[in-house]
N, CA, C and O atoms as CSV, one atom per row, in Angstrom:
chain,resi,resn,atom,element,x,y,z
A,1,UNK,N,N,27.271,102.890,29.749
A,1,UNK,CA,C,27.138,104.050,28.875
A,1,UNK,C,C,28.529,104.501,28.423
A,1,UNK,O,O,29.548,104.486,29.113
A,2,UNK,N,N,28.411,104.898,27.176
A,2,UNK,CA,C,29.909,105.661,26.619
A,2,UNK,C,C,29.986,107.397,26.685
A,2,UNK,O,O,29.139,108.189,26.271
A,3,UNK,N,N,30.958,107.614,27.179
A,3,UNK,CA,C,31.107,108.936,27.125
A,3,UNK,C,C,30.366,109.906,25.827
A,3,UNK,O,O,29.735,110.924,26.108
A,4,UNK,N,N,30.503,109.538,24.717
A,4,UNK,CA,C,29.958,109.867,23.657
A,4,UNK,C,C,28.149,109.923,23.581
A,4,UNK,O,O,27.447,110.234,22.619
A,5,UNK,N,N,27.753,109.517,24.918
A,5,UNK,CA,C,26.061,108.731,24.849
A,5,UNK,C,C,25.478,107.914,24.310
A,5,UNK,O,O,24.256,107.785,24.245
A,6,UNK,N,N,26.718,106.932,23.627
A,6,UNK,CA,C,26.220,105.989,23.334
A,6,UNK,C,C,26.178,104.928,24.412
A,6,UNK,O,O,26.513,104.949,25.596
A,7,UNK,N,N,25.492,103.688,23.380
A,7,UNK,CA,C,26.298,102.409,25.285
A,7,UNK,C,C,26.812,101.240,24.356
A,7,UNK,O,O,26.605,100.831,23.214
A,8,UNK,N,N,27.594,100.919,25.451
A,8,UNK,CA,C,28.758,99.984,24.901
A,8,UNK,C,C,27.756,98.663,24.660
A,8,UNK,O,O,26.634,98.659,25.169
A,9,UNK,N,N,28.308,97.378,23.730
A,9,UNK,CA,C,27.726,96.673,23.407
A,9,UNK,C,C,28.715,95.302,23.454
A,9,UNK,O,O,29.727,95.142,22.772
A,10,UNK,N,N,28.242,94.507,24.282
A,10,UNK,CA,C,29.452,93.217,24.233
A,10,UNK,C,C,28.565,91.836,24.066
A,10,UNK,O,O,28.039,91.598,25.153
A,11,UNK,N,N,28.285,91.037,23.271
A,11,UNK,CA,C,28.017,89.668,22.901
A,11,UNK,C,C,28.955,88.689,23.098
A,11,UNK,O,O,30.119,88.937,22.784
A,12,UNK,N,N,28.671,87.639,23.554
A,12,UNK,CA,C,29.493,86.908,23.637
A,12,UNK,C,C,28.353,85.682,23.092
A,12,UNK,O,O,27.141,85.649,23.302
A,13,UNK,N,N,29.421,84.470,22.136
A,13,UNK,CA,C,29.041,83.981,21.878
A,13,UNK,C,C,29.893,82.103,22.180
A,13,UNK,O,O,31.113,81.949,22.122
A,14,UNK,N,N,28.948,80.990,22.465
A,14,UNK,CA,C,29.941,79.774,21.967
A,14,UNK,C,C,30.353,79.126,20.854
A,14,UNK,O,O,29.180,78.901,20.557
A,15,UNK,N,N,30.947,78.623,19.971
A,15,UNK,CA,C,31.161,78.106,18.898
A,15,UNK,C,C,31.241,77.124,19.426
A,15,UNK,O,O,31.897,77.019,20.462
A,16,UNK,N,N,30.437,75.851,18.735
A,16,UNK,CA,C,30.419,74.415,19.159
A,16,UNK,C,C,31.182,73.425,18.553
A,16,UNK,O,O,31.665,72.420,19.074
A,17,UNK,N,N,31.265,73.950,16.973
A,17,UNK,CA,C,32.593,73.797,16.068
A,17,UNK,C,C,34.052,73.690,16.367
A,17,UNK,O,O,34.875,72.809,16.119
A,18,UNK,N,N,34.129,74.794,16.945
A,18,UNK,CA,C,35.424,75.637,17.303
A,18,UNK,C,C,35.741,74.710,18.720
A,18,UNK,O,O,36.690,73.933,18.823
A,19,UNK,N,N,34.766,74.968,19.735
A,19,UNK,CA,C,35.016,74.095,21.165
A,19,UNK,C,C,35.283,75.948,21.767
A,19,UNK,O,O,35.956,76.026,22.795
A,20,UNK,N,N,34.884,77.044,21.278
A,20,UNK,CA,C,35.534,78.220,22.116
A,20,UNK,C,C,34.599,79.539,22.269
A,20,UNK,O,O,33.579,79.800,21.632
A,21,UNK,N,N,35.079,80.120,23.048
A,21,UNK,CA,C,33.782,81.719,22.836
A,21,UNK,C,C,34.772,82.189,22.194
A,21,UNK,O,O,35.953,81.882,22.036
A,22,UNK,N,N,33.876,83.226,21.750
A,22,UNK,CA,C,34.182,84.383,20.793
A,22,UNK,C,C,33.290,86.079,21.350
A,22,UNK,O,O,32.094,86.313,21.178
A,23,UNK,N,N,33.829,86.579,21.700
A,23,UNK,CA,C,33.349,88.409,21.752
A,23,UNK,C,C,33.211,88.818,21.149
A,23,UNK,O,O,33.890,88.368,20.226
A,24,UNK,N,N,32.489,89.848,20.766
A,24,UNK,CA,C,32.576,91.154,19.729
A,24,UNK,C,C,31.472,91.905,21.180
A,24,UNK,O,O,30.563,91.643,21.969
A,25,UNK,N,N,32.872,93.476,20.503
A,25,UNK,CA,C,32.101,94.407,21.092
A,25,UNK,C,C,31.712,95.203,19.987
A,25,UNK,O,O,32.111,95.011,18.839
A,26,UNK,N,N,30.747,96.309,20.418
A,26,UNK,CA,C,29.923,97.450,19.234
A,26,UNK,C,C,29.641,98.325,19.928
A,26,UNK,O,O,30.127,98.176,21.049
A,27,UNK,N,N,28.986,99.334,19.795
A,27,UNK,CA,C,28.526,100.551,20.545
A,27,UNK,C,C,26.821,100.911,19.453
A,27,UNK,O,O,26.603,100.779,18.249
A,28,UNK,N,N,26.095,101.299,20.398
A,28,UNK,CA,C,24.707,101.527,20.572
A,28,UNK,C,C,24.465,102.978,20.380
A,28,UNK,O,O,25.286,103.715,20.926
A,29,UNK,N,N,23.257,103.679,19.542
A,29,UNK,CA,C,23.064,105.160,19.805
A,29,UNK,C,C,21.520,105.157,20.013
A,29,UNK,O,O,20.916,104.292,19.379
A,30,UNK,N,N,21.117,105.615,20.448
A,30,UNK,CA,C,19.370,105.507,20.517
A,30,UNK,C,C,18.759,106.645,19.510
A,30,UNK,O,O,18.942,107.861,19.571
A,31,UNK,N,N,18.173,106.086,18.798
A,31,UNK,CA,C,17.711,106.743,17.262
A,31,UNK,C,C,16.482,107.558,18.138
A,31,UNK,O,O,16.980,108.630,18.479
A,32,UNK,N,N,15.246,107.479,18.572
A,32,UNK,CA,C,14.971,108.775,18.918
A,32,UNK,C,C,15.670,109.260,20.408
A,32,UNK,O,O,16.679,109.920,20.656
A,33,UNK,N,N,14.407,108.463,21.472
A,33,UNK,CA,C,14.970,109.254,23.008
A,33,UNK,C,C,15.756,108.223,23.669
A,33,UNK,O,O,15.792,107.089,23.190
A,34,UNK,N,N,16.244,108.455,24.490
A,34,UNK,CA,C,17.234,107.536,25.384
A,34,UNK,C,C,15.758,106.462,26.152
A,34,UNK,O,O,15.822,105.238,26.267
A,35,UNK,N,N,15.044,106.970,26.404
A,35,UNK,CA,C,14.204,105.989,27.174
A,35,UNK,C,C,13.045,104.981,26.215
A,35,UNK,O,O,12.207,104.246,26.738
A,36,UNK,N,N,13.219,105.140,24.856
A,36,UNK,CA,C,13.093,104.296,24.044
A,36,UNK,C,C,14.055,103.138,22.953
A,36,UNK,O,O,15.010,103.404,22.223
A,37,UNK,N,N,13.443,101.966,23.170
A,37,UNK,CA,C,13.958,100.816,23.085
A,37,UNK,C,C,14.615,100.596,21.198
A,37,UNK,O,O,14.692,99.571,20.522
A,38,UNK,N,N,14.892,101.691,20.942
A,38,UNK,CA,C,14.962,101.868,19.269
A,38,UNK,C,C,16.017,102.156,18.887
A,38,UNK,O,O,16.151,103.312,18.485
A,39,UNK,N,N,17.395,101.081,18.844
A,39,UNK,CA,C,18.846,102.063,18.519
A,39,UNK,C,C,19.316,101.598,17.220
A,39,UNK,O,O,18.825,100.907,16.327
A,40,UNK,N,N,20.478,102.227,17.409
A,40,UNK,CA,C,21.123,101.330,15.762
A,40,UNK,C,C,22.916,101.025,16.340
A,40,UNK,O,O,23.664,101.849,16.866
A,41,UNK,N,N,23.132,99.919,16.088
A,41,UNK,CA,C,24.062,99.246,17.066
A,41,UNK,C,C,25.417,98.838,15.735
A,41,UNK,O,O,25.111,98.238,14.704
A,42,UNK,N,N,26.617,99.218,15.983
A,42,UNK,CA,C,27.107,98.617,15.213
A,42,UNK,C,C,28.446,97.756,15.464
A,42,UNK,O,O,28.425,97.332,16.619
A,43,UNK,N,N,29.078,97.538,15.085
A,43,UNK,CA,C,30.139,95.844,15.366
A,43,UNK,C,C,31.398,95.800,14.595
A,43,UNK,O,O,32.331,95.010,14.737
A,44,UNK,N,N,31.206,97.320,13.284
A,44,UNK,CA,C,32.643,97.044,13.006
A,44,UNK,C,C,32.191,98.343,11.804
A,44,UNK,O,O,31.167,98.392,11.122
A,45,UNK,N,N,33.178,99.180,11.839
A,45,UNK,CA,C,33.053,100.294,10.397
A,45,UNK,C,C,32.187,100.856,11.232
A,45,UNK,O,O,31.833,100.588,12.380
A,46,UNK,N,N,31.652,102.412,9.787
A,46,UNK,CA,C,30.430,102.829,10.284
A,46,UNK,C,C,28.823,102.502,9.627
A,46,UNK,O,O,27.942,103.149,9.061
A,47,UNK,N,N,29.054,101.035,10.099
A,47,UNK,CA,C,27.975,101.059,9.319
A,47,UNK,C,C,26.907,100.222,10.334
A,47,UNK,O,O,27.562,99.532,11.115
A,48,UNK,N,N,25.417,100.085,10.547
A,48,UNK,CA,C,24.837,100.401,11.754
A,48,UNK,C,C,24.069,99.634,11.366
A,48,UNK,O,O,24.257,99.306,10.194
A,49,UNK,N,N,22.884,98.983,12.071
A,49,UNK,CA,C,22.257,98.130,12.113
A,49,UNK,C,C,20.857,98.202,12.976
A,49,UNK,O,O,21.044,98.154,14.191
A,50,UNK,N,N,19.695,98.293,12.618
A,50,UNK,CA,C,18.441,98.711,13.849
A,50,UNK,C,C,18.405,97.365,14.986
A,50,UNK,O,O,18.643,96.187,14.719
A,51,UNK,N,N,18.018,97.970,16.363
A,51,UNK,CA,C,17.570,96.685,16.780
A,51,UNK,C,C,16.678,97.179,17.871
A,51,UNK,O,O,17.064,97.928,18.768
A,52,UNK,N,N,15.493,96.728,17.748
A,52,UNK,CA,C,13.995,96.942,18.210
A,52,UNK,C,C,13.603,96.414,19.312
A,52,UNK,O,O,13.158,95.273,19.192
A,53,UNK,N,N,13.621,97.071,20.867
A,53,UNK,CA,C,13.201,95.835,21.948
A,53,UNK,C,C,11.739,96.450,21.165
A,53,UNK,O,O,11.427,97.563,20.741
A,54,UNK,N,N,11.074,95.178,21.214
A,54,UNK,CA,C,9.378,95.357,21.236
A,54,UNK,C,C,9.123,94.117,22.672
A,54,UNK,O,O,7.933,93.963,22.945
A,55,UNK,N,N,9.595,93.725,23.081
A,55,UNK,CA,C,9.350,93.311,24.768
A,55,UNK,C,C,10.114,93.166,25.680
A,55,UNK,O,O,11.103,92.470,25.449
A,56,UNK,N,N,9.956,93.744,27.013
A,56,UNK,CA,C,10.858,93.666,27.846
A,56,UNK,C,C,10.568,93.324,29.243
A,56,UNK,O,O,9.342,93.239,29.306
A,57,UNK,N,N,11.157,93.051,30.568
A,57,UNK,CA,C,10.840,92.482,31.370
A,57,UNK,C,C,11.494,94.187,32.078
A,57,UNK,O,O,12.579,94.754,32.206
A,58,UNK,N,N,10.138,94.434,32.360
A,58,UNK,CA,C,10.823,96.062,32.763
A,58,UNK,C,C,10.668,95.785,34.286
A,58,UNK,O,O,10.266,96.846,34.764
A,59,UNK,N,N,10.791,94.901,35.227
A,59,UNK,CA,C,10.265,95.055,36.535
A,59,UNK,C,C,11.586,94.374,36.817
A,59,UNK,O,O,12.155,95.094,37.638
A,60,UNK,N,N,12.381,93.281,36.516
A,60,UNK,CA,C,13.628,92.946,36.753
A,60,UNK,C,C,14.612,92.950,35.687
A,60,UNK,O,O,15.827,92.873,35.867
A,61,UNK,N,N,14.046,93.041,34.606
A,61,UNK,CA,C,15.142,93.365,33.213
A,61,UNK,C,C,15.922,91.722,33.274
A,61,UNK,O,O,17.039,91.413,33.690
A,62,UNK,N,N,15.282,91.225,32.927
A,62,UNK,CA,C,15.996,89.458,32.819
A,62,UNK,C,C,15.584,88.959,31.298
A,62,UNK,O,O,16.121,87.982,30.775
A,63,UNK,N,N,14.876,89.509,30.852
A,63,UNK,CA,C,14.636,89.181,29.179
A,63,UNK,C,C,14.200,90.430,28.493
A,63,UNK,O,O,13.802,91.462,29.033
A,64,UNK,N,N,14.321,90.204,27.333
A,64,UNK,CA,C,13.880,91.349,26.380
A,64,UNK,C,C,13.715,90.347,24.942
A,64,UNK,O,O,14.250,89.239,24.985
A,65,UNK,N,N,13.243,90.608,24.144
A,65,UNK,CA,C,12.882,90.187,22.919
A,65,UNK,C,C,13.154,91.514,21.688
A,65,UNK,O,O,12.499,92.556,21.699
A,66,UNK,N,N,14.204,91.214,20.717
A,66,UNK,CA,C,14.439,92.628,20.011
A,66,UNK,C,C,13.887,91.861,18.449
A,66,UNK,O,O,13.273,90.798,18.350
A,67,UNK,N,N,14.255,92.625,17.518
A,67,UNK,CA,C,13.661,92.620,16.223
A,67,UNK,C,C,14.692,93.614,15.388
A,67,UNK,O,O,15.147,94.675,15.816
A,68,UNK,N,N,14.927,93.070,14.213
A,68,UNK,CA,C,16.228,94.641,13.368
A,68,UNK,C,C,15.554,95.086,12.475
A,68,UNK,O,O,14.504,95.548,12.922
A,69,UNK,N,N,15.667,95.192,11.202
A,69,UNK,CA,C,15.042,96.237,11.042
A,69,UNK,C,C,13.754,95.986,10.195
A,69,UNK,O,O,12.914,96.850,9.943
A,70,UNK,N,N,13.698,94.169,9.632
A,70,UNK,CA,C,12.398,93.977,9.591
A,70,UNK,C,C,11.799,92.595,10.079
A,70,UNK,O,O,12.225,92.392,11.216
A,71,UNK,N,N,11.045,91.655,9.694
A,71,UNK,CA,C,10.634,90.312,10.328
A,71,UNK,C,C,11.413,89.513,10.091
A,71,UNK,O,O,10.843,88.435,10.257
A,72,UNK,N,N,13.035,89.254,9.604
A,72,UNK,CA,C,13.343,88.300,9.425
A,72,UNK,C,C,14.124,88.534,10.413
A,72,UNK,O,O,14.452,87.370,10.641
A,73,UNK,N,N,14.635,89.101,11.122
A,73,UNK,CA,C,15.921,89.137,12.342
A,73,UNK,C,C,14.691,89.028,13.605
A,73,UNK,O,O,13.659,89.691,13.505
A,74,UNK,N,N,14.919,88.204,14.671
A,74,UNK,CA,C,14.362,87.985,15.924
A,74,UNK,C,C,15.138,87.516,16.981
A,74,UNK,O,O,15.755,86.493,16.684
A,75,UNK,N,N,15.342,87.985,18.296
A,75,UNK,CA,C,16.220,87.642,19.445
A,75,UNK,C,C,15.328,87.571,20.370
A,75,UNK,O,O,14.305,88.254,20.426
A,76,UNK,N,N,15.813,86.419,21.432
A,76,UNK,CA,C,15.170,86.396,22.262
A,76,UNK,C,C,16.433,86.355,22.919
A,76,UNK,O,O,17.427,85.680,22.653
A,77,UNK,N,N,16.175,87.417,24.068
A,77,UNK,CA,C,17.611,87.944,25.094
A,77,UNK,C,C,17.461,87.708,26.505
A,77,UNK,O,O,16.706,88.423,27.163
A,78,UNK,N,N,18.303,86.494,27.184
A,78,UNK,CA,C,18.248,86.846,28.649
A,78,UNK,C,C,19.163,86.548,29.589
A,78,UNK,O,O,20.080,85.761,29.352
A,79,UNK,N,N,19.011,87.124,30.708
A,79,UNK,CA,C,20.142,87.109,31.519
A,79,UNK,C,C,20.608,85.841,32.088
A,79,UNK,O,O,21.739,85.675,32.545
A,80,UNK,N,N,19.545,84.822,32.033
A,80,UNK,CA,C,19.986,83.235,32.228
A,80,UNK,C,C,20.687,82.692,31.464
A,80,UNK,O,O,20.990,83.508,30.593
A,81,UNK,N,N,21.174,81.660,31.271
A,81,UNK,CA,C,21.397,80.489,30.001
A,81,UNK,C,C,19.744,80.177,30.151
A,81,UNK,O,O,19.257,80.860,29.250
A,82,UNK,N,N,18.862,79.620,30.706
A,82,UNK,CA,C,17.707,79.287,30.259
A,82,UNK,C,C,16.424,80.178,30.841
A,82,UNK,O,O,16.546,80.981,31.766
A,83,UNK,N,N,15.607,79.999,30.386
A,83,UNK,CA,C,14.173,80.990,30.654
A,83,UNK,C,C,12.696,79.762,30.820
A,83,UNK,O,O,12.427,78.883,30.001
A,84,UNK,N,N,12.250,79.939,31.579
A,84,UNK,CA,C,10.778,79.120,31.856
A,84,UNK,C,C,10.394,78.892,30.518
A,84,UNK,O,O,10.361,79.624,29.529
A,85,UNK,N,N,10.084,77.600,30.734
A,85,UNK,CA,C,9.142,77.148,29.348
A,85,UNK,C,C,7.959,77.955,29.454
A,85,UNK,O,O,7.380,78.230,28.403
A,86,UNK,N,N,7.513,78.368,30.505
A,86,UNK,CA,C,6.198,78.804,29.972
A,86,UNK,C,C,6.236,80.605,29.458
A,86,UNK,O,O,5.357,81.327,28.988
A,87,UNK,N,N,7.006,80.739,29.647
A,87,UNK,CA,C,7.642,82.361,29.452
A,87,UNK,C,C,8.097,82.376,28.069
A,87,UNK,O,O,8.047,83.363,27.336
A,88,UNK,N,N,8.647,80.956,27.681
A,88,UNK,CA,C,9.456,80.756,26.279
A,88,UNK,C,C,8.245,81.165,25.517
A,88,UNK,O,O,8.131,82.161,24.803
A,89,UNK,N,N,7.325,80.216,25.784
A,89,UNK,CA,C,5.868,79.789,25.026
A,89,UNK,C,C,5.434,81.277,24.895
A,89,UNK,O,O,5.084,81.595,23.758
A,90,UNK,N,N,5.402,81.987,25.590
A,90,UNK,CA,C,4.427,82.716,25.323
A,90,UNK,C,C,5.454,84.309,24.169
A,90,UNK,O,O,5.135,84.787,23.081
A,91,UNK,N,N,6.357,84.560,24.863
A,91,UNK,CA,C,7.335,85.263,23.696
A,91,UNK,C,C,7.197,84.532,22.279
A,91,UNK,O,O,6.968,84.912,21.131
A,92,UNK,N,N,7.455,83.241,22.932
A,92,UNK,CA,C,7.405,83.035,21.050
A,92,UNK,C,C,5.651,83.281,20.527
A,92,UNK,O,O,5.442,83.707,19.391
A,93,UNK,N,N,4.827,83.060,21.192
A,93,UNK,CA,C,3.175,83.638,20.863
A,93,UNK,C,C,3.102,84.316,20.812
A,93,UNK,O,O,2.428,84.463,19.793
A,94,UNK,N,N,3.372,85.539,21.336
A,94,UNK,CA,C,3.398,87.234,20.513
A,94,UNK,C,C,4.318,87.690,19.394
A,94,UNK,O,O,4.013,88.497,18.515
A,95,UNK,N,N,5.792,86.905,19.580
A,95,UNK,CA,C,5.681,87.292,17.985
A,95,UNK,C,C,5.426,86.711,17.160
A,95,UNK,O,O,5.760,87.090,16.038
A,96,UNK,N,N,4.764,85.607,17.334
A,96,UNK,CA,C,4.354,84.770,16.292
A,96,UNK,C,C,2.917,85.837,16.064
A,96,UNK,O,O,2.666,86.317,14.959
A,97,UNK,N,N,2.414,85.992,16.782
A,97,UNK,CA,C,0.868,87.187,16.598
A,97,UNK,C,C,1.289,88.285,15.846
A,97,UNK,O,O,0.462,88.736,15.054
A,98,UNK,N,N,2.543,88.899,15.919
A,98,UNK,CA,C,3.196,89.907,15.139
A,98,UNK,C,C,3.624,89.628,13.770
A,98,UNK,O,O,4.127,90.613,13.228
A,99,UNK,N,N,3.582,88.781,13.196
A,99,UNK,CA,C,3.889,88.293,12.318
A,99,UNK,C,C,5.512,87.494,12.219
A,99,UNK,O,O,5.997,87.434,11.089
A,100,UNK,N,N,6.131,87.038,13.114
A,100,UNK,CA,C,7.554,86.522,13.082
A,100,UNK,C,C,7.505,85.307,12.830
A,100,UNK,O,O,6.546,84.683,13.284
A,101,UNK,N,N,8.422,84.667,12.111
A,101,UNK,CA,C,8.505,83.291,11.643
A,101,UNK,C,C,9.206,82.235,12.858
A,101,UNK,O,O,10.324,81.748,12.689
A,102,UNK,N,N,8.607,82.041,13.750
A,102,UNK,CA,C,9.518,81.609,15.082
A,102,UNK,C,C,9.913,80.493,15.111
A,102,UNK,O,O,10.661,80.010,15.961
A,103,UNK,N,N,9.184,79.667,13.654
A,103,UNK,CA,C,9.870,78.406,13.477
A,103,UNK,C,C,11.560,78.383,13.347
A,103,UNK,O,O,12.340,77.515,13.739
A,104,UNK,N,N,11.769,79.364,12.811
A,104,UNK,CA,C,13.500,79.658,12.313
A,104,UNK,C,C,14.425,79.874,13.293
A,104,UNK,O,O,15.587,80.265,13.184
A,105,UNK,N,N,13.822,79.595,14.215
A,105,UNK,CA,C,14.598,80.409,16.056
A,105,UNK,C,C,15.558,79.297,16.272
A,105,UNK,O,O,15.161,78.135,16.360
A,106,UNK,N,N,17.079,79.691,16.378
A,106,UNK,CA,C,17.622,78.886,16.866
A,106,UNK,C,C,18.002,79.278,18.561
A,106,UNK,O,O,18.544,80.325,18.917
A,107,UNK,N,N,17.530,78.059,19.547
A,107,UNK,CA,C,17.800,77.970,20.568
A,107,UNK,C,C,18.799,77.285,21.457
A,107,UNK,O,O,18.557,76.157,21.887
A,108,UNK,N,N,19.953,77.940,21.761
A,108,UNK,CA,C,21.268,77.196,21.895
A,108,UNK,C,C,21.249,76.832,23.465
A,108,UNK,O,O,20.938,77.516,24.440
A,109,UNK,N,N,21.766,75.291,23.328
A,109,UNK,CA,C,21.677,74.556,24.675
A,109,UNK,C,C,22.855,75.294,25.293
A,109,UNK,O,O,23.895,75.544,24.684
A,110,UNK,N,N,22.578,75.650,26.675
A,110,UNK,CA,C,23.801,76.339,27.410
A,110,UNK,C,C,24.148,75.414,28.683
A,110,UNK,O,O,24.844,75.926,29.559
A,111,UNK,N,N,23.708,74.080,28.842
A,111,UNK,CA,C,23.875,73.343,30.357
A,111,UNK,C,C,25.307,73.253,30.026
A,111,UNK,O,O,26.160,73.525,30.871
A,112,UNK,N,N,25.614,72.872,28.797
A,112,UNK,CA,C,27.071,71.761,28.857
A,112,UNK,C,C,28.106,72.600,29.076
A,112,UNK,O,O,29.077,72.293,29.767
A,113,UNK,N,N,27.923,73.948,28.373
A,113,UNK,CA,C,29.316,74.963,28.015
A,113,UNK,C,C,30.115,75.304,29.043
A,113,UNK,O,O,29.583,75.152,30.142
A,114,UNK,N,N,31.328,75.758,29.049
A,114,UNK,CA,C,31.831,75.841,30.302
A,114,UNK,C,C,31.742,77.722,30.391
A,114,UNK,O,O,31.353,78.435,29.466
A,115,UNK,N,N,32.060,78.046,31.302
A,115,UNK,CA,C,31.594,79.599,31.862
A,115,UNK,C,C,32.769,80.322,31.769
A,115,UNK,O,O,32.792,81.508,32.100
């Protein structure tokens, strides 16, 4: 959490191109209550961005699935490098039931990368 009430926001990403990670941090505000999954997150300026948990693993918090601000942005978020195939299957079946295009999902191999 940030002093301000927002919460801090850090991504990290690999570039496979590059051979390197890359960070970006942002900061988070929760558009209505703090105990709903509805903020607007931003990464650089003031300019903000929605991002929607519509599923979450509320009993150990190891995945979440978000959405921005309409069907073309979709994340699937977790605390592993990988998640059960059968857990995969079925996230991607609800939002595919929601209307999400889940063919477009890119799923990045994480065995090889170094840590």
């Amino acid at each position: 959490m940030r002093e301000d009430g927002g919460v801090r926001v850090l991504n990290r990403g690999y570039s496979e191109k590059k051979q390197e990670w890359k960070t970006a941090e942002g900061k988070a505000f929760f558009v209505k209550k703090a105990d709903e999954g509805y903020l607007k997150v931003s990464f650089f300026g003031p300019f903000y961005g929605s991002y929607v948990i519509f599923e979450l693993d509320s009993k150990d918090y190891q995945y979440s699935v978000v959405r921005g601000p309409n069907k073309s942005y979709l994340w699937i978020l977790a605390r592993k490098s990988e998640i059960e195939p059968e857990l995969k299957q079925e996230l991607l079946s609800r939002a595919a039931a929601l209307g999400f295009d889940t063919t477009e999902l890119i799923f990045v191999e994480h065995a090889h990368l170094a840590r």
